[in-house]
N, C-alpha and C positions, 0 to 999 in steps of 0.2 A: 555432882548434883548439889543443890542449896538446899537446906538442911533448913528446918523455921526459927534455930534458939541463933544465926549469924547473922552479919552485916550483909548490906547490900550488895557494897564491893565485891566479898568472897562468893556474891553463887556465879560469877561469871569473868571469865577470862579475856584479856583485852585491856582495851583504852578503857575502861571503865573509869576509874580514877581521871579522866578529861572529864567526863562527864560529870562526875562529881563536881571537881573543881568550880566548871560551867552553873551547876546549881548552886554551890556556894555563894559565888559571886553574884549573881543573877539577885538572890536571896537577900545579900547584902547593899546592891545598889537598889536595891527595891525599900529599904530599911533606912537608907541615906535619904532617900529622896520624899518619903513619908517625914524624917525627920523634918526636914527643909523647909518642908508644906505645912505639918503642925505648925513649926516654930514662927514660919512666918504668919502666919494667921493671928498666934498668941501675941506676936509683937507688934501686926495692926491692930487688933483687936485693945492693947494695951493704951498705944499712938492713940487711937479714935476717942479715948475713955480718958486721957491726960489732955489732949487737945481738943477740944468739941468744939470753938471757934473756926478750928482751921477745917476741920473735917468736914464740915458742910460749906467750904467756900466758892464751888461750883455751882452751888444751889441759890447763893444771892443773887442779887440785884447788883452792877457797878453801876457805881453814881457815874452818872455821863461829863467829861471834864470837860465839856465846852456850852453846857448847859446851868447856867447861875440865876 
């Protein structure tokens, strides 16, 4: 029987440790992909704030090159 001062692992016999693993990882591509999505944000965020010409270049007007 599991006892309340042990690990998860020891109240139960088996693959238990797959499972773990499975959370592990689970855990850590979840932690990767947070990083990924922060950092990109900080590095548009950065882009948009060194570059504010370019940033809004969808929002102009192009001058029409057969109109003079």
């Amino acid at each position: 029987m599991c006892k309340y001062n042990i690990q998860f692992s020891e109240c139960y016999d088996g693959d238990v440790w797959m499972i773990e693993i499975i959370i592990y990882g689970m855990i850590t591509a979840f932690a990767a992909l947070m990083y990924m999505f922060i950092s990109d944000l900080y590095r548009d965020r950065q882009w948009r704030k060194n570059n504010p010409d370019e940033h809004n270049i969808m929002e102009r007007k192009i001058k029409d090159d057969f109109s003079e």
